[in-house]
C-alpha positions in Angstrom: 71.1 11.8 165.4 70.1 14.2 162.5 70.7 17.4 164.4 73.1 17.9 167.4 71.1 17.9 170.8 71.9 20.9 173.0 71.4 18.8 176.5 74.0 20.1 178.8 76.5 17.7 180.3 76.5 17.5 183.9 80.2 18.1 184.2 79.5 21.8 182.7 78.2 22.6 186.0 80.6 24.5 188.1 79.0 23.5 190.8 79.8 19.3 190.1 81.3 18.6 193.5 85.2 18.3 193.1 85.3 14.5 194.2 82.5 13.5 191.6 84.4 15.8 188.6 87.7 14.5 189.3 86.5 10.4 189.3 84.7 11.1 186.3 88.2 13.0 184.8 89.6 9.4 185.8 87.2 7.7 183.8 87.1 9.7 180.6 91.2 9.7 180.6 91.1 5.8 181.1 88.6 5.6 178.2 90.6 7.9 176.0 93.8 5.6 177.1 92.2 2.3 176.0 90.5 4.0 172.6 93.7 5.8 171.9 91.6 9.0 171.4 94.2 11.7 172.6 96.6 10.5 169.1 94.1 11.9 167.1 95.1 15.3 168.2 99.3 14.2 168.1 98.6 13.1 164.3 97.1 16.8 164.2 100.4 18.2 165.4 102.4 15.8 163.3 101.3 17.7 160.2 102.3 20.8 161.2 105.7 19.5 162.8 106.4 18.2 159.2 105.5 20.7 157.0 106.7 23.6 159.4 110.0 22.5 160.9 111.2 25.1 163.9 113.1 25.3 166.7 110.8 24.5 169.1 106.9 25.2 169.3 104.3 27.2 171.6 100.8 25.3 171.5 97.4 26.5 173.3 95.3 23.8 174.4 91.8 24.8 174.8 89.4 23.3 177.4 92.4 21.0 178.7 90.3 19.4 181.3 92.6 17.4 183.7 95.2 18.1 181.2 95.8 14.5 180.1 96.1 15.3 176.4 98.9 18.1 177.1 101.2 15.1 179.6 100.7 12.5 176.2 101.7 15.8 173.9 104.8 16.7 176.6 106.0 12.9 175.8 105.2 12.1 172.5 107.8 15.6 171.9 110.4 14.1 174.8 110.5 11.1 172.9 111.4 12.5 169.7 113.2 15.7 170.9 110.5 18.5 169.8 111.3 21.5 172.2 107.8 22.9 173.2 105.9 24.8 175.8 102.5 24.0 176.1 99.8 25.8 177.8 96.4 24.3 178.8 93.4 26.9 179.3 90.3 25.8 181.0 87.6 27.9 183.1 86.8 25.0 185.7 89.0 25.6 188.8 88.7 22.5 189.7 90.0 20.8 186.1 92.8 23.1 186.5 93.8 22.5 189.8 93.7 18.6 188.9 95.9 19.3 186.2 98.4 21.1 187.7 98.7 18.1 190.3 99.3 15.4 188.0 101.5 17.5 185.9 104.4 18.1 187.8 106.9 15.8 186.5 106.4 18.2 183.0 107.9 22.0 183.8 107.2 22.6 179.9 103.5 22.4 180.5 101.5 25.6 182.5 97.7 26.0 183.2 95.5 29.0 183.0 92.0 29.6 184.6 90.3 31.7 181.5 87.3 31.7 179.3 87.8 30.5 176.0 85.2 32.5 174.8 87.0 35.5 176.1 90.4 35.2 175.5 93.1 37.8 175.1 95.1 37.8 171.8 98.0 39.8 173.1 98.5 37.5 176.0 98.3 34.1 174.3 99.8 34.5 170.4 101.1 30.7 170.0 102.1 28.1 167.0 99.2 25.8 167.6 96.4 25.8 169.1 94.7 22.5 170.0 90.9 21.5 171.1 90.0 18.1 172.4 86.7 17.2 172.8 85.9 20.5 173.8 84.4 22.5 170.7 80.7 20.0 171.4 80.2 21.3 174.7 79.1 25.2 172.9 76.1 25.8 170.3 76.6 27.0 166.6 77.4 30.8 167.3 79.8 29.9 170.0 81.9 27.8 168.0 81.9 30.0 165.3 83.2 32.8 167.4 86.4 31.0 169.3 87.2 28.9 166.3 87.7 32.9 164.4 89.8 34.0 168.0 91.7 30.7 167.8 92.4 31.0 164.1 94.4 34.4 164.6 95.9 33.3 167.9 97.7 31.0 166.1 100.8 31.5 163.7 100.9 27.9 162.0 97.2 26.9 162.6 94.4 24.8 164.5 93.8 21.0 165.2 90.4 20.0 166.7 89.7 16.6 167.3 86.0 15.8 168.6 83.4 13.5 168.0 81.2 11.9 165.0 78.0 12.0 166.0 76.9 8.6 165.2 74.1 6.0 165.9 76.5 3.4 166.0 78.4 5.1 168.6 76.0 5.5 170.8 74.8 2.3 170.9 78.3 0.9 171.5 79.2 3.4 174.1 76.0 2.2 176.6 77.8 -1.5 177.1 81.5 -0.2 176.9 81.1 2.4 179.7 79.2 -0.2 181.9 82.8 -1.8 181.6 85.7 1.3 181.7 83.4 4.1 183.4 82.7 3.6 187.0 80.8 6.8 187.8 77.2 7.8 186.8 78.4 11.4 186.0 81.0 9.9 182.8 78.2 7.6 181.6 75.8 10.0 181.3 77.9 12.5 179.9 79.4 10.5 177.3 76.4 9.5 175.8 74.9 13.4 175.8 78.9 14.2 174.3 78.1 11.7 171.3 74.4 13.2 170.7 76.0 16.8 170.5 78.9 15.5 168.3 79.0 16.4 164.4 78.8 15.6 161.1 81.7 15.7 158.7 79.5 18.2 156.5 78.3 20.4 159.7 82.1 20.8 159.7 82.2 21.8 156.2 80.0 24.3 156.9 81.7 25.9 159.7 84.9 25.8 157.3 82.3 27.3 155.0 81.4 30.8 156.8 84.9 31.3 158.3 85.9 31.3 154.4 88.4 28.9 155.3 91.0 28.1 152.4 93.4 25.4 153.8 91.5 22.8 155.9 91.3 18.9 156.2 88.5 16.8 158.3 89.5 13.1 158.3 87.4 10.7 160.2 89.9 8.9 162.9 89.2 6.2 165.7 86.6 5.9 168.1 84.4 7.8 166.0 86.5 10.9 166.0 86.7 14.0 163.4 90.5 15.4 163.5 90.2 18.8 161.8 93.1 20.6 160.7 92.9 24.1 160.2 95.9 25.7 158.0 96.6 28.8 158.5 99.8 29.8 156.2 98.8 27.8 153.5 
């Protein structure tokens, strides 16, 4: 657990056929139902609701996946009368398409097939943008480069929440997903996801050469970092 392994997931590959993706979607969502993972990224957004009260809010979620974290965002904002309209980006036609299924009941959410890695500042200039468990799928130089695109996409700032890479974690995800995960393809990847995971100071140091000014990392539950990036202070 010193350094991040770079062994890809199997859900990276576009060619996962779409009944074993979307079971393992089901699993990872349960998962981050039971372990209360997808308030990490809410508590993100809570700071910026409070110290930047507005009208309503436009937030970029990047590698949405099956779009889970945007429906819990689209309530938690119901509930409490936040107007927003959320967008969800993800390069997997097959995440998106899932998405926009199960999303239906929330006209305030859209999806759009892109590349993170390639994304247009003109088209996508937003309040927030969010990244759930996303930024330890890419190496080093990758992160580096869309955490600089999503910095100046966004007016207020960033909230990433991902993983602590942690012995302890890993060896209390192996019996856990025996119980929650039914599918091969979640267990396996959720044990690589931990092992590419970070370190609160690889974090620093990322903060570090995108001369960052404003920032927070705070370690949340299951073994989560939520990383606030600040970009009007």
């Amino acid at each position: 657990m010193k350094t991040r392994s770079n062994e890809p997931e199997l859900m990276d590959d576009h060619a996962l056929p779409q009944d074993q993706l979307q079971a393992a979607l089901n699993d990872i969502s349960l998962v981050n139902k039971y372990l209360g993972g997808n308030r990490v990224t809410i508590k993100g957004l809570r700071y910026f609701f409070k110290k930047y009260p507005q009208n309503s809010y436009t937030i970029v979620d990047m590698g949405c996946g099956d779009g889970e974290v945007l429906r819990e965002i689209a309530q938690y904002c119901r509930n409490r009368k936040i107007k927003v309209q959320l967008i969800g980006i993800d390069l997997n036609p097959t995440s998106i398409a899932f998405a926009i299924r199960h999303s239906v009941a929330y006209p305030e959410i859209r999806f759009l097939r892109q590349d993170i890695l390639q994304l247009s500042s003109r088209e996508l200039q937003c309040d927030i943008v969010t990244s759930t468990l996303t930024m330890h799928h890419f190496d080093e130089s990758q992160i580096l480069g869309f955490l600089r695109h999503f910095i100046q996409l966004a007016k207020l700032g960033v909230v990433i929440n991902d993983l602590h890479r942690n012995r302890l974690a890993a060896m209390l995800f192996q019996p856990l997903s025996r119980i929650f995960m039914k599918t091969h393809v979640a267990r396996h990847d959720g044990l690589i996801s931990i092992k590419r995971a970070f370190k609160k100071e690889e974090l620093q140091q990322f903060a570090l050469k995108l001369k960052l000014t404003s920032y927070q990392v705070r370690w949340r539950w299951a073994f989560r970092y939520l990383w606030i990036i600040d970009s009007r202070a």
